[in-house]
C-alpha positions as CSV (number, residue, x, y, z in Angstrom):
1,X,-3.1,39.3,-19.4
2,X,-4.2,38.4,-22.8
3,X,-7.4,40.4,-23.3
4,X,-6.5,43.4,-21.0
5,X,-4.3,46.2,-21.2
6,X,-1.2,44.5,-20.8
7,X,2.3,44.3,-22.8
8,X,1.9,40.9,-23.7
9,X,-1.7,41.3,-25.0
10,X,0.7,42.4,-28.3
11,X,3.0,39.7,-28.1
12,X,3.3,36.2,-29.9
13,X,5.3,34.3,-27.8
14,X,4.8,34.8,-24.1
15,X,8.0,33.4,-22.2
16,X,7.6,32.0,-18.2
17,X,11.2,31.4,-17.7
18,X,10.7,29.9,-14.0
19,X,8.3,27.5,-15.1
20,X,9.5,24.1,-15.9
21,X,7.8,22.8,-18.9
22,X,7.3,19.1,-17.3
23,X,5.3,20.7,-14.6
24,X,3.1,22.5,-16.5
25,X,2.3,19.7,-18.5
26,X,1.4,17.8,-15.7
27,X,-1.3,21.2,-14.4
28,X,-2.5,21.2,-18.0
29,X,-3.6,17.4,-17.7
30,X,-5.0,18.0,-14.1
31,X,-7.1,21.0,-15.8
32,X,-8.5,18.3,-18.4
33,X,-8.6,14.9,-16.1
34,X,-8.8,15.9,-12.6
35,X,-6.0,14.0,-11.6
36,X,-2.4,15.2,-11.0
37,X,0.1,12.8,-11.4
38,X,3.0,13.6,-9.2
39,X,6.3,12.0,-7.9
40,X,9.5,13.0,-5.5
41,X,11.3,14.4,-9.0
42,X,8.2,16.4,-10.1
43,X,6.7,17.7,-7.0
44,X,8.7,20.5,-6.2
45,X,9.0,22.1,-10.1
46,X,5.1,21.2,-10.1
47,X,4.4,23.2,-6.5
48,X,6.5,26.3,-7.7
49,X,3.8,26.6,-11.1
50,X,1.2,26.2,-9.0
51,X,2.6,29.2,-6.9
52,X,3.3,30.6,-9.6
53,X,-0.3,30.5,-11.5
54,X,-1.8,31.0,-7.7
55,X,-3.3,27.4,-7.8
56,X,-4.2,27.2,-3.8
57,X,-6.2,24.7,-4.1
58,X,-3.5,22.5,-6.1
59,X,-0.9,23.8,-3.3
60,X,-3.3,22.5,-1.0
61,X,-2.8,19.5,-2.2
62,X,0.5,19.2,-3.0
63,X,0.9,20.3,0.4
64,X,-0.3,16.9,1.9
65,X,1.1,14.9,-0.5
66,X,4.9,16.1,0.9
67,X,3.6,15.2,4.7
68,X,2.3,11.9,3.3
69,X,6.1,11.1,1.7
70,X,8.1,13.2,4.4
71,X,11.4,10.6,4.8
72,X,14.7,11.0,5.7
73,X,15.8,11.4,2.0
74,X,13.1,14.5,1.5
75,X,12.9,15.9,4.7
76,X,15.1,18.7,5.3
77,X,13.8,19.5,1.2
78,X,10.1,19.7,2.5
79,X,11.3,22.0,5.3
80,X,12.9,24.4,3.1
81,X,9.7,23.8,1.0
82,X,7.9,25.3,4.0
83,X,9.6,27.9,4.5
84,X,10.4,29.4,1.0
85,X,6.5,29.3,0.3
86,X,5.6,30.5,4.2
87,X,4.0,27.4,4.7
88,X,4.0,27.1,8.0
89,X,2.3,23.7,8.6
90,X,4.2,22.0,6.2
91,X,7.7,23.3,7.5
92,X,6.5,22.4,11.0
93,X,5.5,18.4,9.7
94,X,9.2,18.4,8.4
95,X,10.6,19.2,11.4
96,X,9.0,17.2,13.7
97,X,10.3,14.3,11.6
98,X,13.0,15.7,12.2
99,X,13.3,15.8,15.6
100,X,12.0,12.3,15.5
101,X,14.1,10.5,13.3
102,X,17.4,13.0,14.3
103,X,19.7,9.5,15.2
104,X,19.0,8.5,11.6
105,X,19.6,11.7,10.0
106,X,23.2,12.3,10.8
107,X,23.7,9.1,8.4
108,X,22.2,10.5,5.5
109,X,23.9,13.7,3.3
110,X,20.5,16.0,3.6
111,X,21.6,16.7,7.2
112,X,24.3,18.9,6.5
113,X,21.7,20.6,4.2
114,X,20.1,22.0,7.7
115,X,20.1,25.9,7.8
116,X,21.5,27.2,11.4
117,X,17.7,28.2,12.5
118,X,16.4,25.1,11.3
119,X,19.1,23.0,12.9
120,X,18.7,24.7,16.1
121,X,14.8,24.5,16.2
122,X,15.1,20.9,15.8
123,X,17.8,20.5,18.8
124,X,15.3,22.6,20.7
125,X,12.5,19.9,20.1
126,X,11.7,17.9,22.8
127,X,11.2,14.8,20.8
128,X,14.9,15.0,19.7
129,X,16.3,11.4,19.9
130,X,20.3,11.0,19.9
131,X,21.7,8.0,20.5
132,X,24.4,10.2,22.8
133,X,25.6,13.6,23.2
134,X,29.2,12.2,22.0
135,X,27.2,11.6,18.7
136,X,25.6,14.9,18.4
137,X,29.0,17.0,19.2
138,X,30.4,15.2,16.1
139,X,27.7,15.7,13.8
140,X,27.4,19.4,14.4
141,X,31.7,19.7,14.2
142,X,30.9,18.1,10.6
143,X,28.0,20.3,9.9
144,X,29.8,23.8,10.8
145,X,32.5,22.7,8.6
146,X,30.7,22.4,5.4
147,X,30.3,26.2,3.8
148,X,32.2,27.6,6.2
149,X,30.2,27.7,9.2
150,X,32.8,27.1,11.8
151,X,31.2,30.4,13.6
152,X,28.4,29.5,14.4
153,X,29.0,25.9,16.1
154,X,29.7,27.9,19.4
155,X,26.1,29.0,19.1
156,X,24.9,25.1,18.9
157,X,27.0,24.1,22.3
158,X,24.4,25.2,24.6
159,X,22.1,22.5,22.9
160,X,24.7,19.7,23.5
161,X,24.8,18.1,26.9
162,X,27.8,18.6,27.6
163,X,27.7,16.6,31.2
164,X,27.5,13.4,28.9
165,X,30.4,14.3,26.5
166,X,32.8,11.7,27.4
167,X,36.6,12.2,27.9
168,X,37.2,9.6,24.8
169,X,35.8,12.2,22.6
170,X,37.3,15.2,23.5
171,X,40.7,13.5,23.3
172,X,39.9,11.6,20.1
173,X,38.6,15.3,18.7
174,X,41.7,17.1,20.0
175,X,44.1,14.2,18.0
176,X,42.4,15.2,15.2
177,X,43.2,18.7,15.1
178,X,40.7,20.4,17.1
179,X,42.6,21.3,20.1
180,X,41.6,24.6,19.7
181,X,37.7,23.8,19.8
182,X,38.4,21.1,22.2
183,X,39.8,24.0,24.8
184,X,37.1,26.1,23.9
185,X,34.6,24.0,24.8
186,X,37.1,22.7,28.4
187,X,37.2,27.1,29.3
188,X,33.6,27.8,28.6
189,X,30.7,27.6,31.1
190,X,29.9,24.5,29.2
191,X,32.2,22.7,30.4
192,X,31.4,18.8,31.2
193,X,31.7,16.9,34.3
194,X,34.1,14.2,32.3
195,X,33.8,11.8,34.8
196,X,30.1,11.2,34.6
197,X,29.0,8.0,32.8
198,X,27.4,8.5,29.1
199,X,23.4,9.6,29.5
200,X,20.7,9.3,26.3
201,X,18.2,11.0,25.1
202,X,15.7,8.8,25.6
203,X,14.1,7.6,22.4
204,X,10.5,8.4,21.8
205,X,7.3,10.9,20.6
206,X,5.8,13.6,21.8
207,X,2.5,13.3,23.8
208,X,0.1,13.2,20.8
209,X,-4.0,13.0,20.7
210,X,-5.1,11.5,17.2
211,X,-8.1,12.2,15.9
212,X,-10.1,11.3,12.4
213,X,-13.7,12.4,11.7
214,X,-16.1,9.8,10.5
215,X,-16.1,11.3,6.7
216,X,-12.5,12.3,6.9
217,X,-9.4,10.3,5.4
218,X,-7.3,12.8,7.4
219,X,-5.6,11.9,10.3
220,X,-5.4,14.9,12.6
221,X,-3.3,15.5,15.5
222,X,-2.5,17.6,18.7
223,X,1.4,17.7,19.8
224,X,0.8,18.4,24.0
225,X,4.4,20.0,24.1
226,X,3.6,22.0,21.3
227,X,-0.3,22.2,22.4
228,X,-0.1,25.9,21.4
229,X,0.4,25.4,17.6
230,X,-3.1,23.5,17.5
231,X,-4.6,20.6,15.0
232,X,-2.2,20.0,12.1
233,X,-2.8,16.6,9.6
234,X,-0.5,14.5,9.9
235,X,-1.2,11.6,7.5
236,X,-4.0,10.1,5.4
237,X,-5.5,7.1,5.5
238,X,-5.2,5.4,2.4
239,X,-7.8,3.5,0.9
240,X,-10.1,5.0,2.7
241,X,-13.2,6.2,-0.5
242,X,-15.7,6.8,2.1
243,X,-13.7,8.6,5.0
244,X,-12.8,6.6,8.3
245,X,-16.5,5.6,8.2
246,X,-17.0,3.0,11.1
247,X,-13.3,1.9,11.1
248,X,-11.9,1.0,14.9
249,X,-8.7,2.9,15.7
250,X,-5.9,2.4,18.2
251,X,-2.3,2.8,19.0
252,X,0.6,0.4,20.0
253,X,3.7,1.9,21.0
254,X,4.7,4.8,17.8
255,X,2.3,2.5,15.2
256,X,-1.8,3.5,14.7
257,X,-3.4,0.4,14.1
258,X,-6.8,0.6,11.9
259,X,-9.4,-1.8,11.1
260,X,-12.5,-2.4,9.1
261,X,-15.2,0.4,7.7
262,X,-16.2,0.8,4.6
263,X,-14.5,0.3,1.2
264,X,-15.2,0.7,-2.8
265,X,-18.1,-1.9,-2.8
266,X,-20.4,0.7,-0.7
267,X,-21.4,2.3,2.5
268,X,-22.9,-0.4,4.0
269,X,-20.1,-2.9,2.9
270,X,-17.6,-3.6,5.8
271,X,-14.4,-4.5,4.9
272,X,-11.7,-6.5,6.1
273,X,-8.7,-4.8,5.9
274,X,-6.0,-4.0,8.7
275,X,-3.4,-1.3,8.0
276,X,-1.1,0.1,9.9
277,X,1.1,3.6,10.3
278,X,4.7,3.9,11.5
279,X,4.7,7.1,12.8
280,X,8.5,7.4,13.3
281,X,9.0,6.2,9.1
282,X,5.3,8.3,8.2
283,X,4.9,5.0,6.6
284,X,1.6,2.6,6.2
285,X,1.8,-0.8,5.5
286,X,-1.1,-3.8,5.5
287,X,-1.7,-6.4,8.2
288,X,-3.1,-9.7,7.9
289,X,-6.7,-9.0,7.1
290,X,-9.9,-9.2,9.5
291,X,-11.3,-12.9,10.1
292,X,-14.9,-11.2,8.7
293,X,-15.3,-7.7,7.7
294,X,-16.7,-5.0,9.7
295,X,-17.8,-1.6,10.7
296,X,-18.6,0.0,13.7
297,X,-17.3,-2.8,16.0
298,X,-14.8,-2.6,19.4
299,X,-11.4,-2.2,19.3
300,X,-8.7,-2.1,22.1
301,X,-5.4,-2.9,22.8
302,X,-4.8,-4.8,25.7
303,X,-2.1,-6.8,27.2
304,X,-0.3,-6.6,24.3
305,X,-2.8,-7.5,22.3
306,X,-5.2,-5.7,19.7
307,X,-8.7,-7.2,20.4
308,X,-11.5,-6.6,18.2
309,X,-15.7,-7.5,18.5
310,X,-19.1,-7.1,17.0
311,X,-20.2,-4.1,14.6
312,X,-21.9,-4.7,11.6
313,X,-21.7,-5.9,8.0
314,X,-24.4,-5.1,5.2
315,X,-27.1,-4.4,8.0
316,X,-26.1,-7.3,9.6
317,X,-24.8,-8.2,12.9
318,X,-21.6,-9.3,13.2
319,X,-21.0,-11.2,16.6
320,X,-17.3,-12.8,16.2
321,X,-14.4,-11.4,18.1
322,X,-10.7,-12.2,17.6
323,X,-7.2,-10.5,18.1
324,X,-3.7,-10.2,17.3
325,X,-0.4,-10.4,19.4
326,X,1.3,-7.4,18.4
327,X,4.3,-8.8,20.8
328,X,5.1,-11.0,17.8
329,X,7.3,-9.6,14.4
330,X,4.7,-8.3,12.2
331,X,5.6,-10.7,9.5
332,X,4.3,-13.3,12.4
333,X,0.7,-11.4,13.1
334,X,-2.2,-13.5,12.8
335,X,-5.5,-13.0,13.9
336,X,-6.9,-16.0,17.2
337,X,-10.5,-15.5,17.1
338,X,-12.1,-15.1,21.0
339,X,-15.9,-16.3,22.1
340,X,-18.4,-14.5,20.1
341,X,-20.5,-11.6,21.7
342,X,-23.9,-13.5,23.2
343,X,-25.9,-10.8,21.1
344,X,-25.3,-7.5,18.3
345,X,-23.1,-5.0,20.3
346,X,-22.3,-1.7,17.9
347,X,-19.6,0.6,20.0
348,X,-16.6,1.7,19.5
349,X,-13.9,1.2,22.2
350,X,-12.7,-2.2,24.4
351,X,-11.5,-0.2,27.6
352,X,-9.6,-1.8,30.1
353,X,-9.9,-2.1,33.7
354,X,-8.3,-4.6,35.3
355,X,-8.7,-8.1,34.2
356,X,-11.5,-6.7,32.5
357,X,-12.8,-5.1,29.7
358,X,-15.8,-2.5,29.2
359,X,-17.4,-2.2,26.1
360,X,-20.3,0.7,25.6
361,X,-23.0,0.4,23.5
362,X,-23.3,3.1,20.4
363,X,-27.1,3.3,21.0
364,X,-29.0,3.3,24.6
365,X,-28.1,1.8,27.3
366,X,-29.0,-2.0,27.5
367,X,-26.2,-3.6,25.7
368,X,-23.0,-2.3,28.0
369,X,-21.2,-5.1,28.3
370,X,-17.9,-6.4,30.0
371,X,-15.1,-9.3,28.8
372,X,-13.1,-11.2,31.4
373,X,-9.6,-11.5,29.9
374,X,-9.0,-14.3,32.4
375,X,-12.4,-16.9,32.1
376,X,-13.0,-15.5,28.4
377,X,-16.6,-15.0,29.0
378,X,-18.9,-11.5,28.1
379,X,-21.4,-10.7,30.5
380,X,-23.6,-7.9,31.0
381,X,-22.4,-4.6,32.8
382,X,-22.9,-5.1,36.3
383,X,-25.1,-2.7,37.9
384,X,-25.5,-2.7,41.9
385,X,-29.1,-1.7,41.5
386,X,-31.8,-1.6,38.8
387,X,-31.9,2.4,39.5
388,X,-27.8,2.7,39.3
389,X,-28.0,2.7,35.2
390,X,-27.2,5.5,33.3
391,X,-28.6,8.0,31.2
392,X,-29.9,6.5,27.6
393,X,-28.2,8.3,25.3
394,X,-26.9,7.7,22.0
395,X,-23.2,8.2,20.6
396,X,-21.6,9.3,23.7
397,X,-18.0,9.6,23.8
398,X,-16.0,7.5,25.6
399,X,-12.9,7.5,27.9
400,X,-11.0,6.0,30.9
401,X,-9.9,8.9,33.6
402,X,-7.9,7.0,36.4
403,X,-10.2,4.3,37.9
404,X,-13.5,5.2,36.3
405,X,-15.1,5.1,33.2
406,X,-16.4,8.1,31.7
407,X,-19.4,8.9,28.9
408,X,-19.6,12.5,27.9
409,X,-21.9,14.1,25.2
410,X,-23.9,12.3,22.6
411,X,-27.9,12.4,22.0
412,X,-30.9,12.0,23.3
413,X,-33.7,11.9,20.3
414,X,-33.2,14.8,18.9
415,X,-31.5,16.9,21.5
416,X,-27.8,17.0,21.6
417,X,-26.7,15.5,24.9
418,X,-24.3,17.7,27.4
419,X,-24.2,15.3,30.4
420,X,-21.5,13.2,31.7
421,X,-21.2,10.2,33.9
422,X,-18.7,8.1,35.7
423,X,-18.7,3.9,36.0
424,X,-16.9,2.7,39.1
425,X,-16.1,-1.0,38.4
426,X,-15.6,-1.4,41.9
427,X,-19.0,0.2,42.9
428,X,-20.9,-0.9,39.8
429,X,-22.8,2.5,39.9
430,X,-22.8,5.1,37.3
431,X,-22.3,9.4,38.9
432,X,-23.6,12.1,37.2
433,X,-20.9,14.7,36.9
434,X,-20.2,19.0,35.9
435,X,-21.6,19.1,32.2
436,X,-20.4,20.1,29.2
437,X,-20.0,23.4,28.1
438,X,-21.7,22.3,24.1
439,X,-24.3,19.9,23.6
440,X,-22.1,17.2,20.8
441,X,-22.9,13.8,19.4
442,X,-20.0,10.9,18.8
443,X,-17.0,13.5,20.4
444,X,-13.7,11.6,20.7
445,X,-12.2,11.3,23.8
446,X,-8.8,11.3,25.1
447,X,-6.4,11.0,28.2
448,X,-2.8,12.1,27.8
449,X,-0.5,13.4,30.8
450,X,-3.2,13.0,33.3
451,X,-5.6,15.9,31.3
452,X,-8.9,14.6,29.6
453,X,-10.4,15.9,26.6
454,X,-13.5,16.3,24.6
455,X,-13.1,16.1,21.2
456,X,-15.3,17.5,18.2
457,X,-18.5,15.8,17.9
458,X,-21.4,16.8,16.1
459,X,-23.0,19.9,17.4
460,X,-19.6,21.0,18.4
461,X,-18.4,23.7,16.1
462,X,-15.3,22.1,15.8
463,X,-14.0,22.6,19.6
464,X,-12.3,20.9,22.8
465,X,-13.0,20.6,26.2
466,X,-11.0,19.8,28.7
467,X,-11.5,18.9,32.4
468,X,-10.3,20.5,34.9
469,X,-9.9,18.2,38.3
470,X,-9.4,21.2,40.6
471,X,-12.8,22.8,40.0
472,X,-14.5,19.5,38.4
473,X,-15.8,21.5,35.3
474,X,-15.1,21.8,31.8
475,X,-13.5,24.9,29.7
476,X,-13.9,24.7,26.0
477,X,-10.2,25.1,24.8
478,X,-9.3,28.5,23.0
479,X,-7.8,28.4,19.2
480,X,-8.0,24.8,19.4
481,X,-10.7,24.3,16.3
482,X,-10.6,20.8,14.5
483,X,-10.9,20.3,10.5
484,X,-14.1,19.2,10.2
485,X,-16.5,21.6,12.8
486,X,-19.5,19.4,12.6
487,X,-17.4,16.3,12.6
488,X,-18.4,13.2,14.8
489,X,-14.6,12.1,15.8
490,X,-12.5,9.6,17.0
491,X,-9.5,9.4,19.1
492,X,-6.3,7.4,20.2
493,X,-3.0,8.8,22.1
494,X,0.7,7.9,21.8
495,X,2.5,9.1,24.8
């Protein structure tokens, strides 16, 4: 603009009216320091310069900065972020909190802030929690009557239930002047059957698969009622300077619970940290930390319970188990240690079956082990025969599918594995199944909803298979790319 042929080239003062001048202050300091300080107040002048100037990379982001902070308070503000700026992943994240966090929102002044598409997308969503339908009638009477938008509240009706409407609040909503609405709604094809009892939307997520590659800080997920919008991030890790990096990963109830990997001393040094994500607040917050620190150890949650073993520390074994009662307030967690491992186990997942639990070594075969929850005591995998073992492998991925235990993928030297195998507890033999459509090493895997997946992996390009139980094969999933296409992964599920 300066040294072309353009107007301003000629002129002495060059005037951005849209720009706020706090904002670009902050860009000019992030062009000299590399680091852009941002905060709720700034954000949103800062993102419109950096539309502005065409700064992707800083939108980029800025971008996951507002899914790290979405709240109640900034929610709706994000959403309209999204859309203004055709963000699509972004407006998506907002309303999905949304959905999730609806009960809360009708307390806070942002709600009536809801555009009529966005409001109605969000009572569309099947992770909508309302605490009853007499509750979501009122909210949208209050929402159509600020700016005028008595017209379209007809147009939300079809999203109330209006079965569970109860006679109390018709009446109360007719007393207050409504009588015409209130014989609207008693005329129309809506209209409830008064007499039935009060019904709830139940409170809870979606069916989600987590995933987080090994030099990622991102925390992707897959939304199984909205399987066809694909991988979207939907927090970061904090703390995290080497990436997820032998960490343990696992979910209890709506919270991900992570433990261990790496930290700032180095990428051999374990650390002993526990955080852990509310995913109905997008919050984190620290547990108490680890007993010893650790990397690539087990990690399950069972019986209530998150149980952790083994992995490694500086090169070192690490034999000491423990776990916490997540039954217990958080402010009351403390970690019980458990008898150590008899000798080095580095794996990934505790799986339960039973009164027991299977743990699966990272590398070969010889270390499978098994914990009895009810005589605390490890023991080596049974095997019916000598010849009943399975493949030696390294890195396979790891899963339970109804009754059996599953290993898919990994490596075999240098040869990316495709093979995968079933462990009946019962039987204590292992069954060589349908393989893989792409050889991949360290794939997470996932059950949700009676499907199983294959996830990532490196090798993988990136892609998902899933199983299919009528045909007993596996079809890699179309549009369904993760983040990080040579990524090993791992995976948890909230359902």
């Amino acid at each position: 603009m300066l040294t072309s042929n353009f107007r301003e080239q000629s002129y002495e003062v060059i005037e951005l009216p849209h720009l706020s001048s706090g904002a670009v202050d902050k860009l000019i300091n992030f062009f000299y320091t590399g680091v852009l300080k941002v905060d709720h107040e700034s954000v949103y002048d800062v993102f419109a310069c950096a539309d502005i100037l065409l700064l992707e990379e800083t939108k980029k982001c800025l971008v996951r900065f507002l899914q790290q902070t979405l709240n109640l308070e900034n929610a709706v503000a994000i959403c309209h972020i999204g859309k203004i700026y055709s963000i699509l992943e972004l407006s998506q994240s907002a309303e999905r909190f949304l959905a999730r966090n609806f009960n809360d929102l009708l307390a806070t002044e942002s709600f009536t802030d809801l555009t009529h598409e966005e409001l109605t997308g969000i009572l569309n969503d099947h992770a909508l929690y309302i605490e009853s339908e007499d509750m979501l009638l009122n909210a949208l009477i209050n929402w159509s009557m600020i700016n005028a938008r008595e017209d379209l509240l007809m147009s939300l009706m079809s999203c109330v239930n209006m079965n569970a409407v109860s006679e109390d609040c018709l009446n109360h909503l007719a007393l207050t002047g409504l009588t015409d609405l209130v014989a609207d709604l008693r005329n129309s094809n809506l209209t409830p059957a008064l007499a039935q009892p009060s019904l709830r939307r139940q409170r809870r997520t979606n069916s989600l698969i987590l995933a987080i590659a090994f030099d990622s800080r991102l925390l992707e997920c897959l939304d199984l009622e909205h399987f066809d919008q694909g991988w979207h991030v939907l927090t970061e890790v904090p703390n995290m300077r080497y990436g997820f990096s032998g960490a343990g990963i696992s979910t209890f109830g709506d919270k991900v619970l992570i433990t261990g990997g790496v930290g700032k001393k180095g990428i051999l040094k374990a650390v002993n940290r526990f955080v852990v994500y509310d995913l109905r607040s997008n919050s984190w917050s620290d547990g108490p930390s680890l007993k010893e620190p650790r990397k690539c150890h087990l990690q399950g949650v069972t019986q209530g319970s998150l149980m952790i073993a083994g992995g490694t520390d500086e090169q070192q074994a690490v034999l000491t188990a423990q776990y916490l009662d997540l039954k217990q307030d958080p402010a009351q967690w403390a970690w019980l240690e458990l008898p150590t491992l008899p000798s080095w186990h580095n794996g990934t997942s505790l799986i339960e079956f039973g009164q027991h639990l299977i743990a699966i070594s990272n590398y070969g075969s010889d270390s499978d082990r098994m914990f009895n929850l009810r005589s605390k005591i490890w023991s080596n995998l049974p095997l019916e025969t000598a010849d009943s073992c399975r493949m030696t492998r390294d890195r396979p991925g790891c899963t339970k599918f109804g009754e059996v235990l599953i290993l898919a993928g990994g490596s075999a030297g240098r040869d990316l594995c495709k093979e995968v195998e079933s462990y009946s507890l019962e039987t204590a033999q292992w069954e060589k199944h349908s393989k893989l459509n792409i050889g991949r090493e360290c794939p997470g895997m996932a059950v949700i909803q009676g499907r199983m997946f294959v996830i990532g992996g490196k090798g993988s390009t990136g892609t998902v298979e899933e199983y299919s139980p009528e045909t007993g094969t596996w079809h890699i999933v179309p549009d369904m790319k993760l983040k990080f296409q040579n990524g090993e992964y791992f995976c948890a599920t909230i359902s």
